[in-house]
C-alpha positions in Angstrom: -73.9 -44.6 88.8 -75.9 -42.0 87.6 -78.7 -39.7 89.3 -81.9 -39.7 88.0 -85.2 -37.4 89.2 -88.5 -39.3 89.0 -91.0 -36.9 88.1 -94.5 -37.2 89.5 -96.5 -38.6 86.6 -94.4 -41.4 87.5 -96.1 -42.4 90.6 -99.7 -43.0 88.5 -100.0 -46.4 90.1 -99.4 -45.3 93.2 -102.5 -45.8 95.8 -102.6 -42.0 97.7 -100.8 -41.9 100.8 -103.3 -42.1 103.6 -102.5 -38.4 105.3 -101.1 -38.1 109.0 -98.7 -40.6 109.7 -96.1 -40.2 111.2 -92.9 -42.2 111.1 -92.3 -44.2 113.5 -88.4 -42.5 114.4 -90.3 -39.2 114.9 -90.2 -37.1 117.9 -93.4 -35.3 120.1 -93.7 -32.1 121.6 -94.3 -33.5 124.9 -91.0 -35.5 124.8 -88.4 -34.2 127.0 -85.2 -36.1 127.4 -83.7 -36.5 130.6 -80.7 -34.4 131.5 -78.1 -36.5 133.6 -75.2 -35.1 135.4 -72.1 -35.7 133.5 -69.1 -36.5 135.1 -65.6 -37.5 134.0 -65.6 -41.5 134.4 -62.1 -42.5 136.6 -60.9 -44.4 133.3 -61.3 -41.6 131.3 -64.5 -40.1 129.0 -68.1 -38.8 129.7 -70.1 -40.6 132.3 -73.5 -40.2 133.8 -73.6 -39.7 137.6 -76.1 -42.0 138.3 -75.1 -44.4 135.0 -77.1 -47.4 134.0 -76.1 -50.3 131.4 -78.8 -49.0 129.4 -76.7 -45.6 128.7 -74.4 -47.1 126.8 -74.1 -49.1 123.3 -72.4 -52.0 122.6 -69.2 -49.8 122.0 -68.9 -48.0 125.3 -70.8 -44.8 123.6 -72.5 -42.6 125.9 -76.0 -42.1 125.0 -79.0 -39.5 125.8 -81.7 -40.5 128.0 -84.7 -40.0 125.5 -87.7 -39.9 127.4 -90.7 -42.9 126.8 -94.2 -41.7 127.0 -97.1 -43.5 125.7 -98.0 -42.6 122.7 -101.1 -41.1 123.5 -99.8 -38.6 126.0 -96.8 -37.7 123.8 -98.2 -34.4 121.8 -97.9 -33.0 118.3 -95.8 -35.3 116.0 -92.3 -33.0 115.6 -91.2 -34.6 112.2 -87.9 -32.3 112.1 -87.2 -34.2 115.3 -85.8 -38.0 115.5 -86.1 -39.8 119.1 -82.7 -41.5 119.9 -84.2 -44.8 121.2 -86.8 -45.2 118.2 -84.1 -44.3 115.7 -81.2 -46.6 117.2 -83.5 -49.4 117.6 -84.7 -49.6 114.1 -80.8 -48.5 112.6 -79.9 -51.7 115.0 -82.1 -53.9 113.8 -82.5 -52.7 109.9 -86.4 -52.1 110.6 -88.4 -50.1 108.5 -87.8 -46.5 109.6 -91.6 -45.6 109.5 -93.7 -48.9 110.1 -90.8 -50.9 112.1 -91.7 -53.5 109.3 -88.9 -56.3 109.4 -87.1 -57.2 106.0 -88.4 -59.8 103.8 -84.9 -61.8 104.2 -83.5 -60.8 107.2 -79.9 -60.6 106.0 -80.9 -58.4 103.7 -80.4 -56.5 101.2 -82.1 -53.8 102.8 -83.3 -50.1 101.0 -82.4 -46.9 101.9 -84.3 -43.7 100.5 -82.7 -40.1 100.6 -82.9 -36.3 98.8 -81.8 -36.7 95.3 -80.0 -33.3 95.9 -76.7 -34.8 97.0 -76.8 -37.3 94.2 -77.2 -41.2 94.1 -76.7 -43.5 97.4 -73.1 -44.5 96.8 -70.7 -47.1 98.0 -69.8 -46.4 101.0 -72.1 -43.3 101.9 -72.4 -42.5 106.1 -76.1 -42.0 106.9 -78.2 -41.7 110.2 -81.1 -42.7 108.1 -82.7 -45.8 108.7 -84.1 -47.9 106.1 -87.6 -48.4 104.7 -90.1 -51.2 103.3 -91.3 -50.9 99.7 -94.9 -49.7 100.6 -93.5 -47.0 103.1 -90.9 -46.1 100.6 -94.2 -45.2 98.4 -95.8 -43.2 101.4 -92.4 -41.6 101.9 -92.4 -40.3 98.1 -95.8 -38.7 99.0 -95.7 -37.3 102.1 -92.4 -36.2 103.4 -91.8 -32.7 102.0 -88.2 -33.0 100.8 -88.4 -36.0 98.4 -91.8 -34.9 96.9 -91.7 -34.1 93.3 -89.5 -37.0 92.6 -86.9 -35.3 94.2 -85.5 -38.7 96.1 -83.0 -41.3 95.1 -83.0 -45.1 96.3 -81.2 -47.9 97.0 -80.6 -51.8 97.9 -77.6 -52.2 100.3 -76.6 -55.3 101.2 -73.9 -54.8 104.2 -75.2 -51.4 106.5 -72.5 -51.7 109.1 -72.3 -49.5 112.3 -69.7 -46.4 112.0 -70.6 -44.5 114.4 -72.9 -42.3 115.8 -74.0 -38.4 115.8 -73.8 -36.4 119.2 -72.7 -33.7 121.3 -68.9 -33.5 121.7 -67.4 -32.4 125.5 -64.0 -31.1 126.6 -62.1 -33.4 128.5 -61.4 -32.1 131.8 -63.8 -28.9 131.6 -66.3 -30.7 130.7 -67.0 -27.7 128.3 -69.9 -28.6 125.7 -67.4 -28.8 122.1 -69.6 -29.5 119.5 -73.4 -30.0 118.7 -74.4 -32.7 116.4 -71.1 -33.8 114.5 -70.3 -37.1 113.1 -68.0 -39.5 115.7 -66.8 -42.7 114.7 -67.4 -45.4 117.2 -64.7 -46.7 119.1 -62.3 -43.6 119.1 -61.1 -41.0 121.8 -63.5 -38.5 120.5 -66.5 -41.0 121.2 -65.9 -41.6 124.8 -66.6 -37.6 125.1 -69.8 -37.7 123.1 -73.2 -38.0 124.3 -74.9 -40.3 121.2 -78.4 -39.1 119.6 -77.9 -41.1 116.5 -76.6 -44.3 115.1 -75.0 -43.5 112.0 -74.3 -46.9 109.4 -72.0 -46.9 106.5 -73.3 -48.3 103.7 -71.7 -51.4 101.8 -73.1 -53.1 98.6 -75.0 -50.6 97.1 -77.3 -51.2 93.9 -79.9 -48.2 93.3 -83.0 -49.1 93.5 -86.3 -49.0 90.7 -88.8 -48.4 92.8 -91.2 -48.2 90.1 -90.9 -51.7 89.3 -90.8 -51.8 92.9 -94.9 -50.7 93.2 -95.8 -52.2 89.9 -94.3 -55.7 91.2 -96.4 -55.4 94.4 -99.6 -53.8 92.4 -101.8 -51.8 93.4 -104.3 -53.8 95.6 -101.3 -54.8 97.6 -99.8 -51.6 98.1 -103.6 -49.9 99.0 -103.5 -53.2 101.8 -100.3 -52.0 103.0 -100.9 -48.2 102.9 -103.8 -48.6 105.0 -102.0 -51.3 107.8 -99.3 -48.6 108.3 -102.4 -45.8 108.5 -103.7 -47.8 111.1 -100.7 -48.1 113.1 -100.5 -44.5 113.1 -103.8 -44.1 114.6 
């Protein structure tokens, strides 16, 4: 598999992004998780003193308490900053990072859009990125800073399947914060000391993706129809 840049001249029959929205995984300023007590639970691992079923996932992982605020009293869009509910709900369900937009055939294959920096998407790749539809992957391109220029790669993945998550890692005993943000694989000693932010899938099946052909398949009309739905969800 080879990696290919896509320069701009590329994206002439593209509609132009509508500006200001804002993905649907982003965080606001006026966001503030909650900040539980840990404890040690009796069987061993983090737990929250006053736990709920909602704290963990289907794995036992501990979780953050991200706060949920109506959208109109949530602030300034943060786009550096992913909210752990929005993000694990749409990585759970394979919606559409920025629109929540199901798949066309639910069991997929589903496509996933990253920085062309670290090379193509490739066969069994760990990301925390959800994936995208077709007419957000053509906002995406636009908009978001780092894969402007045709500086983005893409592909179809037929089997995303959990691995894990990203979190903050805590000393057994102590209770000592370890480690800020790492990788944990679900299901492992490490993660029943980690407090989860992030679902993180491992990607099976992977075909890149011409998202040119992409676009011109949906033409233009189409993708101007779609552009302006997902602008008006963002209103």
């Amino acid at each position: 598999m080879t990696t290919a840049t896509h320069p701009p001249q590329e994206f002439r029959g593209l509609p132009p992004a509508p500006p200001g929205i804002v993905p649907y995984i982003a965080g606001y300023s006026l966001e503030r998780a909650e900040k539980p007590r840990l404890i040690e639970h009796p069987r061993g691992g983090l737990a929250y003193q006053d736990e709920t079923p909602h704290d963990r996932d289907p794995w036992g992982t501990l979780w953050v308490r991200p706060p949920i605020v109506p959208r109109r009293a949530r602030g300034r869009p943060l786009l550096k900053t992913v909210h752990a509910y929005r993000q694990r709900r749409v990585m759970r369900d394979m919606l559409c990072q920025v629109c929540t937009q199901p798949p066309a055939v639910p069991e997929g294959p589903y496509l996933f859009i990253g920085h062309s920096a670290a090379g193509p998407i490739r066969e069994g790749e760990l990301t925390p990125s959800p994936p995208v539809c077709v007419p957000c992957a053509g906002i995406s391109v636009q908009l978001c800073r780092p894969l402007q220029h045709g500086r983005w790669t893409a592909a179809w993945v037929e089997y995303p399947g959990l691995w894990g998550v990203i979190g903050d890692t805590y000393a057994p005993g102590t209770l000592d914060l370890v480690d800020q943000g790492c990788r944990i694989q679900a299901d492992t000693r490490e993660a029943r000391w980690t407090v989860a932010s992030m679902s993180v899938v491992q990607l099976h099946g992977v075909t890149p993706a011409d998202l040119d052909a992409e676009w011109a398949a949906l033409g233009r009309e189409r993708l101007e129809a779609e552009f302006a739905r997902v602008a008006e969800l963002a209103a």
